[in-house]
N, C-alpha and C positions, 0 to 999 in steps of 0.2 A: 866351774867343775860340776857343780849339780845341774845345771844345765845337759851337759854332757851327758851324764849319767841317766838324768833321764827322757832323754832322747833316744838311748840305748837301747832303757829301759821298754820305750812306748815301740822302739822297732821290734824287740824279741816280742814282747805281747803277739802284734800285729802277725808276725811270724806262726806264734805258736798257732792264734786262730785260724787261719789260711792254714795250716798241718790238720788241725783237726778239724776243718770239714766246715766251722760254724758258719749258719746261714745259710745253708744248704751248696757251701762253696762258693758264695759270691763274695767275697774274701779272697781276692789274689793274691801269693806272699808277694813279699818285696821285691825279689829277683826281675818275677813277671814283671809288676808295674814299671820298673825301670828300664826291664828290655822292649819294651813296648813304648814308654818317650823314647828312647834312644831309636828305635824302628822308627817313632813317626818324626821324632828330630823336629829341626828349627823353621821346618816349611809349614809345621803346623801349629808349636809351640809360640813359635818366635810375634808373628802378626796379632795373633790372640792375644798372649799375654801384651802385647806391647798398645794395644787397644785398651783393653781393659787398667791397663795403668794409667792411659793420658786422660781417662774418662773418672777414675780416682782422685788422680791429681788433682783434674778439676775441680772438682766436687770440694774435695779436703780444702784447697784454697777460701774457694764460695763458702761452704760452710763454718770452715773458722772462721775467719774475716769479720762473716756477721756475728759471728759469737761475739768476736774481741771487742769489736764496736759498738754492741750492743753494751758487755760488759763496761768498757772505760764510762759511755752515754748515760749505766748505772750510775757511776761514782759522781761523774759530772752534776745530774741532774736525781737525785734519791728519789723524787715522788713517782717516776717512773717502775722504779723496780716491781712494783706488784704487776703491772701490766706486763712487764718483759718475764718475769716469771710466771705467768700463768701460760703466756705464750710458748715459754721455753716447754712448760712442762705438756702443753699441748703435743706439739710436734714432736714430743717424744713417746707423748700414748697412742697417737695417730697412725692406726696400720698401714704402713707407708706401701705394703704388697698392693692394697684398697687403692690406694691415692696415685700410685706408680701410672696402671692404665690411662685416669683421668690425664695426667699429664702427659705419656701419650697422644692420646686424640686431639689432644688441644694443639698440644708443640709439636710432635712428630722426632723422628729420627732420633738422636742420642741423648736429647734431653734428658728423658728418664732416669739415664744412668747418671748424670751428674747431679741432677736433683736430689734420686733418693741418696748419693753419695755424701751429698751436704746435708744432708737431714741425719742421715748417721752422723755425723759430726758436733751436727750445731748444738744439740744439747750438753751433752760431758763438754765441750771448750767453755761453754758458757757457764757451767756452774763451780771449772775449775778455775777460769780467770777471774771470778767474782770472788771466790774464797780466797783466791793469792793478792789480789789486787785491798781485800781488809785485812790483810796480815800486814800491812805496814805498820813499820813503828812509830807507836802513839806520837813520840816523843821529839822523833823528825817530821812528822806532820805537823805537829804544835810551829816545831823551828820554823818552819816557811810559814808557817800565819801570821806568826810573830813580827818579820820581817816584810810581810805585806802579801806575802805571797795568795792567790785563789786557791781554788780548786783543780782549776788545769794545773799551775805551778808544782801542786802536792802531785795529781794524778803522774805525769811522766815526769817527776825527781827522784821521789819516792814511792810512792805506789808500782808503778812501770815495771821497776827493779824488783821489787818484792815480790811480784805478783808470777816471775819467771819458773822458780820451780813449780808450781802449783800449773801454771799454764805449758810447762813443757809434759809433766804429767799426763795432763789430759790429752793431749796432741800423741801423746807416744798411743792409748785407746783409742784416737780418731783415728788414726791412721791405719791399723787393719781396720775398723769400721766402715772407713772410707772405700775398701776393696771390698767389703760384703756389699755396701750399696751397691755399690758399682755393678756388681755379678747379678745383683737381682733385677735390676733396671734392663740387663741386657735379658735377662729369663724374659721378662717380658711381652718381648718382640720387636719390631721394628727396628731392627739392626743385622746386617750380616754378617756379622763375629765380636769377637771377646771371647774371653774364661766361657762366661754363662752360655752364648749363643754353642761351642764347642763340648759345653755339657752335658745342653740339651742333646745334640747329636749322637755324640758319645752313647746314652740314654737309649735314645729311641733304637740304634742299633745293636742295641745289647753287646757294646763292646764295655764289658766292665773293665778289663784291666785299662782303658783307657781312660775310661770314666775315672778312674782313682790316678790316675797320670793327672789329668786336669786339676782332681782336687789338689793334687801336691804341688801343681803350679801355682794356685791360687794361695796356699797357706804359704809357701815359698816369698810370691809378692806381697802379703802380708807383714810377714816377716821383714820384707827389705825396708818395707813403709816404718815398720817399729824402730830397724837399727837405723838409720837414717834421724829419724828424730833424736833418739836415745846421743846421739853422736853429736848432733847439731846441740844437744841440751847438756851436753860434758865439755863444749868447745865455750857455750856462750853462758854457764854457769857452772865454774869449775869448782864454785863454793860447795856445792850441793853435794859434791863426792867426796870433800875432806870431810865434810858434816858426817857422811854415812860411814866414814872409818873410824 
């Protein structure tokens, strides 16, 4: 319901400034931008957006993955962690705008966007699967030592499990992240569509109310990446919702 509400809220804002002029009227109200996707419709929406999600997707895969791996690789082996965190925390000071071309020139074609997509991701998966993965209980980790169990034994009996909400968490953030890389990977260049490359255009022809169609496509596939997750993480941890009631 507050959801709702302030959705409302943020369209009458958007409203009022598009009435009053602000920005010197490049501020379309709402009516415009919608009659304007609806004019340019699914021949131009449809490819874009569906480009720019399979190049998310990717990304978000890539990038978790290694988070996770790296993450369990933590538990598995400790004297590691300083290494892996220094690294994590690189690749997330690292202006990925800076590094994008270099990848580029190198790879070519859509690289970019699946790279900078996983690099939006790999940090937040990796420091939220490490926090959920030492929320195991002391006391079920003792249990499987006792019994003979290693370190793998502990890692997928009990860690694996514990480590779910903290790592569905993070996954519901990487997932619009995973669409910002994506978008900027295609700014770029070296590609003939997506969100980004239909941006750009947008842009250079001063069709703003299109330009703001695109962005609401983008926060739109955003959004799909979040409930997706969110969905996946109420299907495969249903504990976590009686907890929040």
């Amino acid at each position: 319901m507050s959801g709702a509400l302030g959705i409302v809220a943020l369209v009458a804002l958007w409203w009022a400034l598009a009435a009053a002029g602000v920005a010197g009227g490049t501020i379309p109200s709402p009516w415009l931008v919608l009659s304007t996707m609806w004019s340019d419709g699914w021949a131009l929406y449809g490819p874009n957006v569906q480009v720019t999600a399979v190049g998310a997707l990717q990304g978000f895969l890539w990038g978790n993955g290694v988070a996770l791996a790296i993450a369990a690789l933590i538990m598995l082996v400790p004297r590691i962690e300083p290494l892996a965190t220094q690294l994590a925390i690189l690749s997330y000071c690292t202006p990925l705008v800076a590094l994008g071309p270099i990848i580029l020139v190198v790879f070519g074609g859509r690289t970019p966007t699946v790279f900078l997509a996983a690099m939006y991701c790999f940090f937040t998966t990796m420091v939220g699967a490490v926090a959920g993965l030492r929320s195991a209980d002391p006391a079920s980790l003792d249990l499987i030592r006792v019994y003979g169990g290693g370190r793998w034994q502990q890692l997928y009996r009990v860690q694996a499990i514990a480590a779910l909400p903290n790592t569905f968490a993070a996954l519901k953030i990487a997932a619009p992240s995973a669409v910002l890389g994506a978008i900027i990977g295609e700014y770029l260049g070296g590609v003939d569509s997506g969100i980004g490359v239909a941006l750009t255009a947008a842009q250079t022809a001063y069709n703003v109310p299109r330009t703001w169609g695109m962005a609401l496509a983008a926060a739109g596939l955003a959004g799909l990446g979040y409930l997706l997750v969110a969905v996946a993480a109420r299907l495969l941890t249903p504990w976590t919702a009686k907890e929040t009631r």
